[in-house]
Backbone as CSV, one residue per row, in Angstrom:
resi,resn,N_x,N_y,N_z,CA_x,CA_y,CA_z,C_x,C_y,C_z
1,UNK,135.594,16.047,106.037,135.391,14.635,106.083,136.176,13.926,104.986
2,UNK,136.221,14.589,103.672,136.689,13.810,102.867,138.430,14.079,103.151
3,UNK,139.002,15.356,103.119,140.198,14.878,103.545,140.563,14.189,104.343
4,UNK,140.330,14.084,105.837,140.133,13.122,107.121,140.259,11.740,105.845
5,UNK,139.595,11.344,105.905,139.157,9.834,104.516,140.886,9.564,104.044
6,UNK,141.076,10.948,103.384,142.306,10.465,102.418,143.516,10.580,103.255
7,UNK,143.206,11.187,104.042,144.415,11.170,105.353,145.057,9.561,105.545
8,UNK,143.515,9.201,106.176,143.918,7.963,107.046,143.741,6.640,105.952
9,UNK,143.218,6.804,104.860,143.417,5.340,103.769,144.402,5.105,103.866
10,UNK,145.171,4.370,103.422,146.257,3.337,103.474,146.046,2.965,102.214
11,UNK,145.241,2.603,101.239,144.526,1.572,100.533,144.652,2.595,99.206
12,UNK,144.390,1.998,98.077,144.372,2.704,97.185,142.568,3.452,96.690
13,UNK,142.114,3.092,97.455,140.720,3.749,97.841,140.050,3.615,98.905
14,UNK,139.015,4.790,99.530,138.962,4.754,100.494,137.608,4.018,101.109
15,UNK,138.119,2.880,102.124,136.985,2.239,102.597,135.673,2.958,103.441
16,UNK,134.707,1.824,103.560,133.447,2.597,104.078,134.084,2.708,105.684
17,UNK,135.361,2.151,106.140,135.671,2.259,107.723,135.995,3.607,108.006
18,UNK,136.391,4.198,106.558,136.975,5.996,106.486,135.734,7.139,106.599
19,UNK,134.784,6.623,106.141,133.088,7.209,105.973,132.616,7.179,107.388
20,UNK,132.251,8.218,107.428,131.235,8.431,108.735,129.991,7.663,108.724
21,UNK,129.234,7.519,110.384,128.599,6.205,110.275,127.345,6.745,109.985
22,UNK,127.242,8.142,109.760,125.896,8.665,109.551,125.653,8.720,108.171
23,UNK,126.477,8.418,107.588,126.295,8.625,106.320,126.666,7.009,105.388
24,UNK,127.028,6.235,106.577,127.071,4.700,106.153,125.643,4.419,106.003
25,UNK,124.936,4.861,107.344,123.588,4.326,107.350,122.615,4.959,106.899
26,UNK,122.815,6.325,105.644,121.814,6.361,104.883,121.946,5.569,103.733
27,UNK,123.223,4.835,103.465,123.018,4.357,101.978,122.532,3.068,101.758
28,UNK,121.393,2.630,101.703,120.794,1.113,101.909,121.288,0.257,101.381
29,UNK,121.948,0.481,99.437,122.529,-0.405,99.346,123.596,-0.777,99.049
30,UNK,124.428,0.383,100.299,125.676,-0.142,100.658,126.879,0.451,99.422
31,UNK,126.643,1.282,98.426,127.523,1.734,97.192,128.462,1.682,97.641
32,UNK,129.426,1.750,96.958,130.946,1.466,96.926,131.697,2.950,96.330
33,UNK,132.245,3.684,96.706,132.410,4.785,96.220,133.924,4.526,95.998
34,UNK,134.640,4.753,95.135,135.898,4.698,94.527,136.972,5.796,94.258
35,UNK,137.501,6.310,95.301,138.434,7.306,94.719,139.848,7.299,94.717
36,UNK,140.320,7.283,93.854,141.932,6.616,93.558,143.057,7.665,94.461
37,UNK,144.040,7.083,94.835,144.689,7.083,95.563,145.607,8.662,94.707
38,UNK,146.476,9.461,95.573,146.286,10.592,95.163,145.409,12.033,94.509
39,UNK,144.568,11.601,94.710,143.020,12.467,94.176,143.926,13.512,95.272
40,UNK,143.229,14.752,94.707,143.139,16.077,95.407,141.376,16.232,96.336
41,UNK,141.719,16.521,97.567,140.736,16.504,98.225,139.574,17.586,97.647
42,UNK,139.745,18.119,96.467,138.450,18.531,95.862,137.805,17.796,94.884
43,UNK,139.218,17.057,93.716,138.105,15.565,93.438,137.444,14.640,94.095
44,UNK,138.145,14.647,95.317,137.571,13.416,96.056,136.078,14.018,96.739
45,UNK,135.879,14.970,97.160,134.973,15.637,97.335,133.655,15.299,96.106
46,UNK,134.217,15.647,95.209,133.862,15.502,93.785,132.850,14.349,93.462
47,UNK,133.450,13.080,93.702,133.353,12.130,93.496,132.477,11.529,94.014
48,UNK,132.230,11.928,95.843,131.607,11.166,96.552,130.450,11.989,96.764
49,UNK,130.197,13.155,95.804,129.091,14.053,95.999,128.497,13.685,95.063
50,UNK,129.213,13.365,93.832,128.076,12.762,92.314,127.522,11.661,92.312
51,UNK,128.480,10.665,93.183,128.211,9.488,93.222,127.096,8.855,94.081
52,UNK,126.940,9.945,95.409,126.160,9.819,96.190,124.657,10.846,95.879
53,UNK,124.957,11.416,94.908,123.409,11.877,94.120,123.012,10.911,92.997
54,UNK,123.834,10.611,92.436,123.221,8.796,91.828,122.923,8.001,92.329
55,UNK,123.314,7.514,93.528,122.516,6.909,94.371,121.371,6.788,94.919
56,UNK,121.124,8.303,95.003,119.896,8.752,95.926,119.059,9.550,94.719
57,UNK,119.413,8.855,92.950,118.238,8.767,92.300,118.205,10.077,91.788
58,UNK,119.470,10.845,92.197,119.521,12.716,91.736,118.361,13.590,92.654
59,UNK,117.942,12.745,93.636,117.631,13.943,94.432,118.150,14.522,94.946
60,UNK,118.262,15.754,95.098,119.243,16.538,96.031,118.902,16.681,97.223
61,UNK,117.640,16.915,97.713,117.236,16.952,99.120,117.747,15.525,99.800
62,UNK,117.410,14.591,99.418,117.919,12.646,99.949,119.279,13.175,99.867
63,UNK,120.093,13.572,98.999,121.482,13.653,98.588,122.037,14.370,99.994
64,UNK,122.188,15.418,100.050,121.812,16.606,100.619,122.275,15.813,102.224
65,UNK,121.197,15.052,102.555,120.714,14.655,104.220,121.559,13.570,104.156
66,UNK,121.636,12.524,103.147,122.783,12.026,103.406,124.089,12.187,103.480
67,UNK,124.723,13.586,102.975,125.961,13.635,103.716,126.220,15.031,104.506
68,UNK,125.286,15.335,105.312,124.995,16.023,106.401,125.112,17.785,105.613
69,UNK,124.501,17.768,104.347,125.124,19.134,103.934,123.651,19.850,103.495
70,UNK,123.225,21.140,103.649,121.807,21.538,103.855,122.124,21.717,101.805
71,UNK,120.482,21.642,101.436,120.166,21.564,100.413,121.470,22.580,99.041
72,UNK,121.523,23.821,99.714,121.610,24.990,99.215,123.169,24.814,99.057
73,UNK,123.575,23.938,100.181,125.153,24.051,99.947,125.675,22.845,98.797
74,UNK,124.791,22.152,98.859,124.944,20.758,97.991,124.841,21.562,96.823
75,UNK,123.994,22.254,96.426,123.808,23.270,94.831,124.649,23.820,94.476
76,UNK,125.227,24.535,95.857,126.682,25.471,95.051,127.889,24.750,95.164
77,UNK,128.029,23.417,95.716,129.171,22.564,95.353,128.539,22.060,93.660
78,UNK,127.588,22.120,93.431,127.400,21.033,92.287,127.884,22.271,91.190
79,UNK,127.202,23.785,91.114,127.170,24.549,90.475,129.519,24.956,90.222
80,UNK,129.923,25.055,91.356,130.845,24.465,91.554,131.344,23.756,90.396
81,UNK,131.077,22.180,90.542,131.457,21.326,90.357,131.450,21.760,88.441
82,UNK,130.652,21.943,87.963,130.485,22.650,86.766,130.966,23.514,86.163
83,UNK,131.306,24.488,86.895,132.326,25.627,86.430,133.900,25.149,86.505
84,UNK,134.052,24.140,87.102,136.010,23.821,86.998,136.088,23.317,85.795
């Protein structure tokens, strides 16, 4: 999903028209997620996984369901995300 995103931006970040709509309509209020233009599709990954667990208050389960990824896999991207 997130490469798809950086594929088709045009823009120097990628709009919510690039975001899937299932995951438009968990975020109530609408965040703005920001990832600059050349990112490597593992920052960008990055980005819209931290950003979207701040959102959702650091829960990971809410986190998790909002971008269609089961609990366990969201952990080892984060655990992941820690070790680079």
């Amino acid at each position: 999903m997130v490469e798809r995103a950086l594929v088709m931006s045009t823009d120097e970040s990628i709009g919510s028209e690039y975001v899937p709509e299932k995951i438009q309509s968990h975020v109530a209020s609408r965040v703005q997620i920001n990832i600059p233009l050349g990112s490597s599709s593992y920052e960008a990954e990055r980005i819209l996984i931290l950003q979207t667990l701040a959102s959702a208050g650091n829960n990971k389960a809410k986190a998790a369901k909002i971008l269609g990824l089961s609990r366990k896999t969201l952990h080892n991207k984060l655990v992941s995300f820690s070790q680079a």
